[in-house]
C-alpha positions as CSV (number, residue, x, y, z in Angstrom):
1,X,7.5,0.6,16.7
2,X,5.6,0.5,13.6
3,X,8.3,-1.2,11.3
4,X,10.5,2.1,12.2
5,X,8.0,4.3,9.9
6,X,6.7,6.4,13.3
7,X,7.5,7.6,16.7
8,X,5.0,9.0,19.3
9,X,5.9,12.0,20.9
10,X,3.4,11.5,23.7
11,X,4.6,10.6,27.0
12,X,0.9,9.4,28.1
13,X,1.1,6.1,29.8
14,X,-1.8,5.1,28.3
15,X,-0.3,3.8,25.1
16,X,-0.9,0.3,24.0
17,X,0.7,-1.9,21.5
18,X,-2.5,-4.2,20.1
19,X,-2.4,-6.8,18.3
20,X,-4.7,-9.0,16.6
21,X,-5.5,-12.5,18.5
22,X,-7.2,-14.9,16.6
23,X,-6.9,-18.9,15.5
24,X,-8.0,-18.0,12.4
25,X,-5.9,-16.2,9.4
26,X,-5.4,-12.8,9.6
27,X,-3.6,-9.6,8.5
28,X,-2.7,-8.0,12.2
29,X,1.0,-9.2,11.5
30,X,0.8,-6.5,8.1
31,X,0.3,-3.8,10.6
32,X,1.4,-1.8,14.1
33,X,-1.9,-0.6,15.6
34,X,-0.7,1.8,18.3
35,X,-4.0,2.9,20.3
36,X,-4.3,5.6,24.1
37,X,-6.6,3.9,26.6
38,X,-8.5,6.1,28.1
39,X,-8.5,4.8,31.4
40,X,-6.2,3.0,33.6
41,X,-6.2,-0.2,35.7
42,X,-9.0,-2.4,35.5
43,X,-11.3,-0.2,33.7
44,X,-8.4,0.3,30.9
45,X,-8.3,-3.6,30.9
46,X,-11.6,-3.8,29.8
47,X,-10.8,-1.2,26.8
48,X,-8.2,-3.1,25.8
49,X,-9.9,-6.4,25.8
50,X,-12.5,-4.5,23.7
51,X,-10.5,-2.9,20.9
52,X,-8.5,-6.2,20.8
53,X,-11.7,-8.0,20.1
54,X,-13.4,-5.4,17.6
55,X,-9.4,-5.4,16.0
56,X,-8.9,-9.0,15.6
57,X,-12.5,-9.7,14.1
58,X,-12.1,-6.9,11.6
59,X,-8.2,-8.2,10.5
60,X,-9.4,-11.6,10.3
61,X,-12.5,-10.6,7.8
62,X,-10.2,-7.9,6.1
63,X,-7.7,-11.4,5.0
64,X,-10.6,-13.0,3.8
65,X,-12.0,-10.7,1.6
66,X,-8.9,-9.2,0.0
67,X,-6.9,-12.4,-0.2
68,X,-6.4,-14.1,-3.4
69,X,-5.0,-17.5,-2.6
70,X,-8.0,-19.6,-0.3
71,X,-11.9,-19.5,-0.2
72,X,-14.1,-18.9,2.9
73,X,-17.0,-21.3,3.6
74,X,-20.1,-18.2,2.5
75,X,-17.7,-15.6,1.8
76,X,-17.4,-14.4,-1.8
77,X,-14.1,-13.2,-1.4
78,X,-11.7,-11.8,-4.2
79,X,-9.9,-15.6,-5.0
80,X,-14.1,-16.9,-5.5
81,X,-14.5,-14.3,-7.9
82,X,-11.1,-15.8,-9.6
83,X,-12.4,-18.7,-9.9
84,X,-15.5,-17.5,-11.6
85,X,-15.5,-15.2,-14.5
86,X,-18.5,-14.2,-16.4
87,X,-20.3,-15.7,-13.2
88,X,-23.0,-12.6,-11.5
89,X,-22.0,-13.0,-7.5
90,X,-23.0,-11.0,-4.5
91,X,-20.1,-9.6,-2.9
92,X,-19.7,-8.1,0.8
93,X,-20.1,-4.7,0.7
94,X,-16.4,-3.5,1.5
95,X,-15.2,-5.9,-1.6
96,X,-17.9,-4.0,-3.7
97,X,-16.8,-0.1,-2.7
98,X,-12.9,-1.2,-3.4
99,X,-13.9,-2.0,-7.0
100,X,-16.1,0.9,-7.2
101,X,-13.2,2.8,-6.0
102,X,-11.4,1.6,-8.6
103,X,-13.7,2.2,-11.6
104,X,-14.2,5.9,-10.3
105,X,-10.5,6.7,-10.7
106,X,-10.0,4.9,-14.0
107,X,-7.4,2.8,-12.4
108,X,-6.6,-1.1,-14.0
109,X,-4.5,-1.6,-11.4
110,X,-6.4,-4.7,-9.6
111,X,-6.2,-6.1,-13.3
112,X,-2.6,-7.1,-12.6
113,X,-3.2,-10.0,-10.8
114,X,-1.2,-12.1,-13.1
115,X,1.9,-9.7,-13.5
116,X,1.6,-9.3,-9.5
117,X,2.1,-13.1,-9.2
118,X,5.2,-13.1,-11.3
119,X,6.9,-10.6,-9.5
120,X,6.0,-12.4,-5.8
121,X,8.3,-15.3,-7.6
122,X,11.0,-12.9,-8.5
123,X,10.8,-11.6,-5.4
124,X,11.3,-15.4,-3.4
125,X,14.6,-15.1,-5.3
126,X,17.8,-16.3,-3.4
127,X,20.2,-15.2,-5.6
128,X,20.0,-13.1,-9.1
129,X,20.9,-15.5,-11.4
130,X,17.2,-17.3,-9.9
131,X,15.7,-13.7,-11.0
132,X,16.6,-14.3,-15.0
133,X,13.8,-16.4,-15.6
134,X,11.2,-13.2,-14.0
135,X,12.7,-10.2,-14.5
136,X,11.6,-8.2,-18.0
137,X,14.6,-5.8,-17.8
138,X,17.3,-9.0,-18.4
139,X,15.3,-11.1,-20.2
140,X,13.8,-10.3,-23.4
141,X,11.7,-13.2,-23.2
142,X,10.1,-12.6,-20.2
143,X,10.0,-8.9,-21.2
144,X,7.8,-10.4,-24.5
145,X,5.5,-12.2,-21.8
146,X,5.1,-9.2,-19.5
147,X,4.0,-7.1,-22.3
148,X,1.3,-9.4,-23.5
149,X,-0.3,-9.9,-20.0
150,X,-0.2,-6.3,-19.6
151,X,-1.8,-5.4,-22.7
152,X,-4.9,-8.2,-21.5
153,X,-4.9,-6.5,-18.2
154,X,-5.5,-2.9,-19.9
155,X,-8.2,-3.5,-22.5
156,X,-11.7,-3.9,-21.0
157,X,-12.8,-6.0,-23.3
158,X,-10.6,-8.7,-22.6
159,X,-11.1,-8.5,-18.3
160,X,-13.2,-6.0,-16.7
161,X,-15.2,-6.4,-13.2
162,X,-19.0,-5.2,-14.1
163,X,-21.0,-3.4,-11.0
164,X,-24.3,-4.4,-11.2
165,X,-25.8,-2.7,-7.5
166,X,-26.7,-3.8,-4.7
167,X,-23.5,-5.9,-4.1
168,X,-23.5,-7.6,-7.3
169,X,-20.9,-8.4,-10.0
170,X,-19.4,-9.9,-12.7
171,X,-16.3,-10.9,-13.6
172,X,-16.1,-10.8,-17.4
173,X,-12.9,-12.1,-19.1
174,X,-12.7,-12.9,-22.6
175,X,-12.3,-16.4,-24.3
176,X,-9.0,-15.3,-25.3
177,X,-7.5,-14.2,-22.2
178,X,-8.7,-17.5,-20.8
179,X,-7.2,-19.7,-22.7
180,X,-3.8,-17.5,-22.5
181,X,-3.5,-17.7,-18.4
182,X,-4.7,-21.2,-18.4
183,X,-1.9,-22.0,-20.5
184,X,0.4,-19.5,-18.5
185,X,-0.9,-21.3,-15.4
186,X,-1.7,-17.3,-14.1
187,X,-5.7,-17.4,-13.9
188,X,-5.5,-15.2,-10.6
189,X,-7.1,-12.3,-12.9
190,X,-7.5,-9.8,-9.6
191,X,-5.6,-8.7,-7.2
192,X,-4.5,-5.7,-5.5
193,X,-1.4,-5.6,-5.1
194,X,0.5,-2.8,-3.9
195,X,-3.3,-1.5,-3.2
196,X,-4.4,-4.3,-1.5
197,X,-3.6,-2.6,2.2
198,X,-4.7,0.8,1.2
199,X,-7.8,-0.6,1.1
200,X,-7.4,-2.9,4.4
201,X,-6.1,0.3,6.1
202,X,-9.5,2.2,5.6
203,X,-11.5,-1.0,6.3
204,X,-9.7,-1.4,9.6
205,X,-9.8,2.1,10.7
206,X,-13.4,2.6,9.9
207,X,-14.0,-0.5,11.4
208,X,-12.8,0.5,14.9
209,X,-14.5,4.3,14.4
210,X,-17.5,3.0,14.0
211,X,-17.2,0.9,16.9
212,X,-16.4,4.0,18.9
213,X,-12.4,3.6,19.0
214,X,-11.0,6.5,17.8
215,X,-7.7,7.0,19.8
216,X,-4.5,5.4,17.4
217,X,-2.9,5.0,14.7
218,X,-2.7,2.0,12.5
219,X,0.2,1.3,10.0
220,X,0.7,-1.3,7.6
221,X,4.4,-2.6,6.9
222,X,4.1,-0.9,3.0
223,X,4.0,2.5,3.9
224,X,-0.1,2.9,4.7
225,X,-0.8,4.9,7.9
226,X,-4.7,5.3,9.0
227,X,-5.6,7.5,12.1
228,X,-8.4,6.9,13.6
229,X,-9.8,10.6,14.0
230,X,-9.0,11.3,17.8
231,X,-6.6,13.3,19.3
232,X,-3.2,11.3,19.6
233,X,-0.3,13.9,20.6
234,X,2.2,15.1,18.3
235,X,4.1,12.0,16.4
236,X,7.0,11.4,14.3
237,X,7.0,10.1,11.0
238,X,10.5,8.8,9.4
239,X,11.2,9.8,5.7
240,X,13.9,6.6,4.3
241,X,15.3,7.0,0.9
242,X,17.7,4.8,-0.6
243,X,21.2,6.1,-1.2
244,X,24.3,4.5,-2.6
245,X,22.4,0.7,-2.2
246,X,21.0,1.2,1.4
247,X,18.7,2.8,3.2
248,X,19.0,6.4,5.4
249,X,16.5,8.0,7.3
250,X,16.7,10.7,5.3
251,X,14.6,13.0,8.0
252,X,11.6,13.2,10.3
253,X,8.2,14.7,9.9
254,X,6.2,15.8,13.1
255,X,2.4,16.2,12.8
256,X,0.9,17.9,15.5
257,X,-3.0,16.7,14.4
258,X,-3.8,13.4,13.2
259,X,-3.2,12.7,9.3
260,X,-3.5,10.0,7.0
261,X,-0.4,9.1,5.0
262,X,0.6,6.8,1.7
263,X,4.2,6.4,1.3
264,X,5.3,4.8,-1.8
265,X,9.2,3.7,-1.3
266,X,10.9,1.1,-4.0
267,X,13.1,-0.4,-1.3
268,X,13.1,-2.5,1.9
269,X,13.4,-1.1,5.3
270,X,12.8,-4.1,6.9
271,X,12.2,-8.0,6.5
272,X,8.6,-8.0,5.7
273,X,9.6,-6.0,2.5
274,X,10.6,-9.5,1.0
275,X,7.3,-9.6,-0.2
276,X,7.4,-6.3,-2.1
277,X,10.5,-5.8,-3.5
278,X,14.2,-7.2,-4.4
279,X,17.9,-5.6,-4.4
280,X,19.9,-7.3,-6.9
281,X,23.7,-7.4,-5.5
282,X,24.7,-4.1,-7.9
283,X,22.2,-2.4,-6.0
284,X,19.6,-2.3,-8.4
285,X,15.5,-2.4,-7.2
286,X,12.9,-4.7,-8.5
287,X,9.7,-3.8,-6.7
288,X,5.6,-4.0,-7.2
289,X,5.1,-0.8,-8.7
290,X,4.2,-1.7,-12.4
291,X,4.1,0.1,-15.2
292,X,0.3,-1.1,-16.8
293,X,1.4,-0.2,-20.5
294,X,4.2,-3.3,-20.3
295,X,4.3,-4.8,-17.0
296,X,7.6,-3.4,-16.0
297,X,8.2,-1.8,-12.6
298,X,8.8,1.5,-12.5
299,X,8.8,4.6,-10.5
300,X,9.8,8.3,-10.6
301,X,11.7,8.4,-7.5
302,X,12.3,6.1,-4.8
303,X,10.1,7.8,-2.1
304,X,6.7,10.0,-2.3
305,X,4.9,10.7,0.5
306,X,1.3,11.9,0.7
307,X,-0.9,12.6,3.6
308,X,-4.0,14.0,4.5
309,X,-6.4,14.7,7.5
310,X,-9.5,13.3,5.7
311,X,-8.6,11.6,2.7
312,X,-8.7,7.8,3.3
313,X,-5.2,5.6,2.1
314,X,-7.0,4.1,-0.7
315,X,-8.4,7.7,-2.2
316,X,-4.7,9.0,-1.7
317,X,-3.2,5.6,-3.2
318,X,-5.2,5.9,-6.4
319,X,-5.0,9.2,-7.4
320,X,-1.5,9.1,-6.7
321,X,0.2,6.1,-8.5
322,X,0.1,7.8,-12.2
323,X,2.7,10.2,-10.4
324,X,4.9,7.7,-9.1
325,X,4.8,5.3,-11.5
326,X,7.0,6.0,-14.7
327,X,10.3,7.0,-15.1
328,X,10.6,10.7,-14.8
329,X,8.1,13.0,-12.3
330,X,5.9,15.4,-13.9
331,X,5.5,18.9,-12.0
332,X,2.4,19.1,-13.4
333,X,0.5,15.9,-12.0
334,X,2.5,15.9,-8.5
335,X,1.1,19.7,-8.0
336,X,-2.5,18.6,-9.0
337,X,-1.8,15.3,-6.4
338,X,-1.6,18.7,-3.5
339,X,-5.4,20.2,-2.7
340,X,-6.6,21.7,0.2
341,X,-6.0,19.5,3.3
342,X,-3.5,17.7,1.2
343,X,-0.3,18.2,1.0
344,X,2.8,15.7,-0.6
345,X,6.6,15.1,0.5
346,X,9.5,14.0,-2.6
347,X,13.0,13.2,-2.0
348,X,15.1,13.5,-5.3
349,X,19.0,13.9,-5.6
350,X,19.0,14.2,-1.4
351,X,16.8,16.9,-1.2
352,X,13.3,16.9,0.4
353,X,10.8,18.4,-1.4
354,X,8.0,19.4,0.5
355,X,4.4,21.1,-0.4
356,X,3.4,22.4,3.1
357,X,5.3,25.6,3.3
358,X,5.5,25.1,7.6
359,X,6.6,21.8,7.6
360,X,8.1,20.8,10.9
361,X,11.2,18.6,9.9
362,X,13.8,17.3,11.4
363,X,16.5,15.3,12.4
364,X,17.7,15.8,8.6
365,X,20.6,13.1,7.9
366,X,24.1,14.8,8.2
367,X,26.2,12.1,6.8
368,X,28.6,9.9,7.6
369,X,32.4,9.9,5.9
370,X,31.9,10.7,2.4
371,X,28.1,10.4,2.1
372,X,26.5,13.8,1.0
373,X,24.1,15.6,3.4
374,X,20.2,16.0,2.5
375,X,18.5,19.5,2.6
376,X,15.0,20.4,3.0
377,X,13.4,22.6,0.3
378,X,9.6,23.9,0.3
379,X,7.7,24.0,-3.1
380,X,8.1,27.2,-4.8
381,X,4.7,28.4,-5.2
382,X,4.3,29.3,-9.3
């Protein structure tokens, strides 16, 4: 369950798979919402029927608002605001926090949207010679291209998304920049990307909580994992790293309390990943992680794990991306990422670096032929 990321250790038979029903467009199929009924037979039919509802409506509007490809008849959603810079638009309120979010963390991120589109077309890719024409690291013209949208996407005077309160905004994007992704034919100046379901994660979650749902645990297919604040039993959580061109469960976590987690991983795990990330046939990764100072991906290892009892996916997310992203990890900022109620999980060279001195971990992988075991190894306090 839950694309193979978790495992409930429960045996209550109150445990429900839902799932999002709906004619309408929605993001349920990004995400394994695991939830405990707390009553059985017809009563617990009723629940069910309830957090199904309140779950599909909010999936539905959380599509809507984040996606960057359709508009929604009175629904200024993040592809409206595309489609009109230097315009001042009211916003829902859950569009307006993600960019306040953004603003309060320094992050440019969402400024992507351009370099985020490329990538999606590297990673349709059939075959590697098809990933020539998108990938900056074997083509020095497209490496020349990346570098110039990047540097628009970093400087505030060329796109920046002005709060003006109360819901309202403005998209301001220079003449200059204009002209450039018109003539790029990339005008999609916003969009999450590897964000994106941070954010939907904590709009879901709260969602449901305030609706009086607080028994599960939602978890999107990128390595976001909300609880929604009730008691759930002890659970699993898989660690995958990606060894010798595949992918090993490396070991398993077990939480005994609810927690929030980001996982960051480079690689795929399962088929949904197609939309994240590509392994070129040497075993080399292409993924979404980009480097904002030249549009590159990039990342210090292949997994980091962060997770928290309070802090929501897209806090966690934000403030931990300049750690990730970059090609060697700095001590420094992934000790600053740990705080009080947060703790963080590396793997590097087949070991598992972990913060929380009592970990409970697991089912460590112990090889097979001439692969090399992995060991665990606690953070050395300094």
């Amino acid at each position: 369950m839950s694309y193979g990321v978790y495992s409930l250790l429960s045996t209550d038979a109150g445990w429900m798979t839902v799932e999002a029903v709906s004619d309408q467009i929605h993001c349920g199929s990004e995400f394994t919402f695991e939830y405990l009924l707390e009553k059985g037979g017809m009563a617990g039919s009723d629940e069910l029927r309830k957090v199904r509802f309140a779950y599909s409506d909010a999936a539905v509007k959380a599509y809507q608002l984040f996606t960057t490809t359709e508009s929604f008849e009175d629904l200024r959603n993040l592809y409206y605001i595309n489609q009109h810079p230097n315009e001042e638009i009211e916003v829902d309120p859950v569009l307006y926090q993600a960019f306040q979010s953004m603003g309060d963390q320094d992050s440019r991120v969402v400024y992507m949207g351009p370099l985020f589109s490329l990538y999606q077309d590297l990673f349709f890719c059939q075959e590697d010679w098809e990933t020539y024409d998108f990938d900056p690291y074997q083509n020095p013209e497209t490496a020349a291209f990346y570098r110039e949208l990047a540097a628009f996407a970093a400087d505030p005077a060329h796109v920046q998304v002005e709060l003006l309160g109360e819901n309202r905004l403005r998209l301001n994007v220079s003449e200059e920049y204009r002209s450039y992704a018109q003539e790029a034919g990339r005008e999609s100046y916003l969009d999450f990307g590897w964000l994106r379901n941070a954010f939907v994660a904590d709009f879901l979650a709260d969602t449901l909580m305030e609706q009086g749902f607080t028994s599960g645990i939602l978890t999107s297919y990128d390595g976001y994992t909300r609880s929604l604040g009730g008691a759930v039993g002890n659970f699993g959580y898989r660690l995958f790293d990606w060894y010798d061109g595949g992918v090993i469960t490396a070991a398993q976590i077990v939480f005994d309390e609810p927690v929030n987690l980001v996982n960051f991983r480079t690689f795929p795990i399962k088929e949904e990943d197609g939309n994240r990330s590509y392994v070129l046939k040497d075993g080399t990764l292409r993924h979404t992680y980009l480097d904002g100072a030249d549009g590159f991906c990039r990342a210090a290892v292949d997994t980091l794990l962060v997770y928290s009892p309070e802090d929501s996916c897209a806090e966690m997310a934000l403030e931990a991306a300049p750690v990730f992203i970059g090609d060697t990890l700095s001590r420094d900022l992934l000790r600053k990422l740990r705080r009080e109620d947060r703790e963080v999980v590396t793997i590097e060279d087949r070991v598992v670096f972990h913060s929380q001195p009592d970990l409970s971990l697991n089912e460590l992988y112990t090889g097979e032929g001439e692969k090399a075991l992995y060991r665990e190894e606690a953070w050395k306090e300094e």
